[in-house]
C-alpha positions in Angstrom: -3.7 13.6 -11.3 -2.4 13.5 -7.8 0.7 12.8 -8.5 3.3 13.9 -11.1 7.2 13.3 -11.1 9.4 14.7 -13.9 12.6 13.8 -14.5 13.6 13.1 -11.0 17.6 12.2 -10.4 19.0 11.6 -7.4 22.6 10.4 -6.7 24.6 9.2 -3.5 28.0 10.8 -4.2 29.2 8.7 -7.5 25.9 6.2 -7.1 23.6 7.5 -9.3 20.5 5.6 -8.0 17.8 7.4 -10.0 18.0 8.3 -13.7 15.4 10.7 -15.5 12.4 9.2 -13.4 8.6 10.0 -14.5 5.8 8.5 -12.3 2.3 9.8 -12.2 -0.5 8.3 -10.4 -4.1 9.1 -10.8 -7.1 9.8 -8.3 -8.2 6.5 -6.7 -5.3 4.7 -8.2 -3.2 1.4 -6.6 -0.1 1.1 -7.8 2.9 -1.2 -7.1 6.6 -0.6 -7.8 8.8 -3.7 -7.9 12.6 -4.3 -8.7 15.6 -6.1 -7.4 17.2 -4.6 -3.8 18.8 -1.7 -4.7 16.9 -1.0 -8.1 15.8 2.9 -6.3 12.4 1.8 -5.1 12.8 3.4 -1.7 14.9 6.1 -3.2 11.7 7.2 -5.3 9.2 6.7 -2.5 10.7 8.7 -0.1 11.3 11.6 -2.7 7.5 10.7 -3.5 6.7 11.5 -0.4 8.9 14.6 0.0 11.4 12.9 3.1 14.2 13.3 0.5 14.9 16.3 -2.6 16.0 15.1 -5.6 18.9 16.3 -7.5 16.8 17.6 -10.3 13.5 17.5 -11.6 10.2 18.7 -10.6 7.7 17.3 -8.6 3.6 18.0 -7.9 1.3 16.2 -5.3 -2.4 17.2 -5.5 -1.7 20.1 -7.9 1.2 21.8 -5.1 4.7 21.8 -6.6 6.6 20.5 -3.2 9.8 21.5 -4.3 9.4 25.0 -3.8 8.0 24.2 -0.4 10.6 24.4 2.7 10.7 23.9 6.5 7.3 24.4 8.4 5.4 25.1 5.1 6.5 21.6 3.1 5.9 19.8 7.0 2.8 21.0 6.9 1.9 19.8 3.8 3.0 16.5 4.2 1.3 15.9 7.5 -2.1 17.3 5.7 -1.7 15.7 2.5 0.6 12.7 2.8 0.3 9.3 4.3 2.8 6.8 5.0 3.0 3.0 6.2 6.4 1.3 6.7 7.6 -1.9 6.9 8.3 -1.3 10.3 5.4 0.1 12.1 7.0 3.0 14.1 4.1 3.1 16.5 5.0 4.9 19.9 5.6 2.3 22.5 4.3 4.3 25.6 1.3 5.0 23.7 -2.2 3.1 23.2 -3.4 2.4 19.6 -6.0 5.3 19.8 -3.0 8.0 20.9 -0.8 6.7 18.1 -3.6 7.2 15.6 -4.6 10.6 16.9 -0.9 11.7 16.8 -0.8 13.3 13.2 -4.4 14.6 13.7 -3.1 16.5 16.7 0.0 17.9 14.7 -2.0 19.0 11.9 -4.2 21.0 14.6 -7.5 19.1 15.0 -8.6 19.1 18.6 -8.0 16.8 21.0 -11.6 15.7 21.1 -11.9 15.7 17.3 -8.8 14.0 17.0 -9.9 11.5 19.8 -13.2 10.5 17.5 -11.5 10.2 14.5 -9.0 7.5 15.4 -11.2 5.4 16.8 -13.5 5.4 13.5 -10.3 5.0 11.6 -9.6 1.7 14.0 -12.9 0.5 13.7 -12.9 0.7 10.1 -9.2 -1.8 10.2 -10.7 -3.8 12.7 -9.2 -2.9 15.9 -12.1 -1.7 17.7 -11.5 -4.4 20.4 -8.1 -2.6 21.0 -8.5 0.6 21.0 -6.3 0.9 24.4 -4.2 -1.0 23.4 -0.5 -0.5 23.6 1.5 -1.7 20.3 3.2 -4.4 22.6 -0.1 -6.1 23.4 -1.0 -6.3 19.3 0.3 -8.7 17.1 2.5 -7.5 14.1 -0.6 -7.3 11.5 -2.3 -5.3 14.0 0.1 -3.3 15.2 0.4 -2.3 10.9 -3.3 -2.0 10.8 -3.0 0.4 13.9 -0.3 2.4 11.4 -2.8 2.4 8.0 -5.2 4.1 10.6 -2.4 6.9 11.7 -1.7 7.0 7.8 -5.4 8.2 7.2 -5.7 10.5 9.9 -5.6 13.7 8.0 -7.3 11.9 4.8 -4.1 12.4 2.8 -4.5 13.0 -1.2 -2.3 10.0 -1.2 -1.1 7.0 0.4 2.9 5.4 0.4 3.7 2.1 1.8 7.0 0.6 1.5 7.2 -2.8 2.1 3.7 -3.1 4.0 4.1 -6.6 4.7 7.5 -7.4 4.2 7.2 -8.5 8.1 4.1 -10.4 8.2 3.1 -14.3 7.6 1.6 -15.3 4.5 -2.2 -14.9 6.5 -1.4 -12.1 8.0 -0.6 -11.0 4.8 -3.1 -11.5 2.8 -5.1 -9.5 5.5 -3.4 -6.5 5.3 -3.9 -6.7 1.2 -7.0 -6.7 1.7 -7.8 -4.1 3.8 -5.7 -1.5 1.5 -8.0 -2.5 -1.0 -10.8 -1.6 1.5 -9.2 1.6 2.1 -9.1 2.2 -1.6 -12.4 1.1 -2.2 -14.3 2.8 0.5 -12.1 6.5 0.7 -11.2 6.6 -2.7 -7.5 6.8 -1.9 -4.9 7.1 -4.3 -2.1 4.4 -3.0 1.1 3.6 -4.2 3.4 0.8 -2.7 6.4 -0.7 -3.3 6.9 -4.5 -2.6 8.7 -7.4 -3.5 5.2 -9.5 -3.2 3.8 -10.5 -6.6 1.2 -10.9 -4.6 0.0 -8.0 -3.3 1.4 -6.1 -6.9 -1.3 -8.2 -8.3 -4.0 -6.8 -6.9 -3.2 -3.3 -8.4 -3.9 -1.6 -11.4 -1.2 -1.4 -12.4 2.8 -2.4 -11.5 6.2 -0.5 -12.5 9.1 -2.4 -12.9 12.5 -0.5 -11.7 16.0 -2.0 -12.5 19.3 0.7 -12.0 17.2 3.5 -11.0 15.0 3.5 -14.3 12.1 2.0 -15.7 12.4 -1.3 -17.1 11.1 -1.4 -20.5 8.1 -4.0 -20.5 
């Protein structure tokens, strides 16, 4: 199991936003979380994905209970162990689409050169290996969110979170981008869990959890 959530709460002053959460998510799995806006998707994901501590429970990714982890040590982890992919790309403007990729390579102390190879095996395998110098502004959106699935597997994380992948893109562009996180879970055996609002995309999973006011919905 790579991933195992226990009873995970988390409130916003008097907005209690999740209530007694379990999740667990297996080697190799894809899984989708769906809801209504403001159901504690995101909430979960980033607690998921150690950006945000939860008010109680316990939490273990890869067999490491991330709780007890602080500062430099639980950074560390997530840059070795965790990737991310966000609605909006967050790719570094001044940079091209090899430097973005490299970026947590570098952090997580691979050298430069090492770094520099991986990338661009990373964008060859999304299909960017016309672009490699390119700057984010000269790729188009789905590119631009291929370019961040490539930074996102840099360090060939135990797990994979996107949140809203392709909540930017056109309904092509989409399907594109589906596809090629199924080709990331076929072909690295990545465990991947993303939330969306796209029945879609949640169909292509294994399997989807519903959320409605910060709990499971009962199927």
């Amino acid at each position: 199991m790579i991933v195992n959530a226990q009873h995970i709460r988390k409130s916003f002053g008097p907005l209690e936003v999740l209530r007694d959460i379990d999740f667990q998510a297996d080697e190799g799995e894809l899984v989708a979380v769906m809801g209504a806006s403001g159901a504690g998707k995101s909430t979960l994901l980033q607690i998921l994905g150690t950006l945000l501590t939860p008010d109680s429970g316990s939490l273990e990714i890869d067999g490491v209970d991330v709780l007890s982890l602080k500062g430099n040590a639980l950074a560390a982890f997530r840059n070795r162990s965790i990737g991310f992919v966000f609605q909006a790309h967050h790719l570094l403007p001044e940079f091209t689409a090899t430097e973005n990729v490299m970026i947590p390579g570098l952090i997580g102390g691979k050298g430069s050169k090492q770094a520099f190879h991986r990338a661009q095996e990373l964008l060859s395998q999304v299909g960017l290996e016309e672009r490699l110098s390119h700057k984010p502004s000269e790729l188009s959106g789905g590119e631009q969110q291929r370019v961040a699935i490539a930074r996102a597997l840099m360090n060939n994380p135990a797990i994979l979170f996107a949140d809203e992948p392709t909540g930017n893109l056109d309904t092509h562009t989409k399907e594109e981008i589906h596809q090629l996180l199924l080709d990331v879970r076929r072909e690295m055996g990545q465990t991947v869990v993303i939330v969306t609002h796209d029945p879609a995309l949640a169909a292509l999973c294994d399997r989807t959890c519903h959320m409605q006011d910060g709990a499971w919905k009962e199927e």
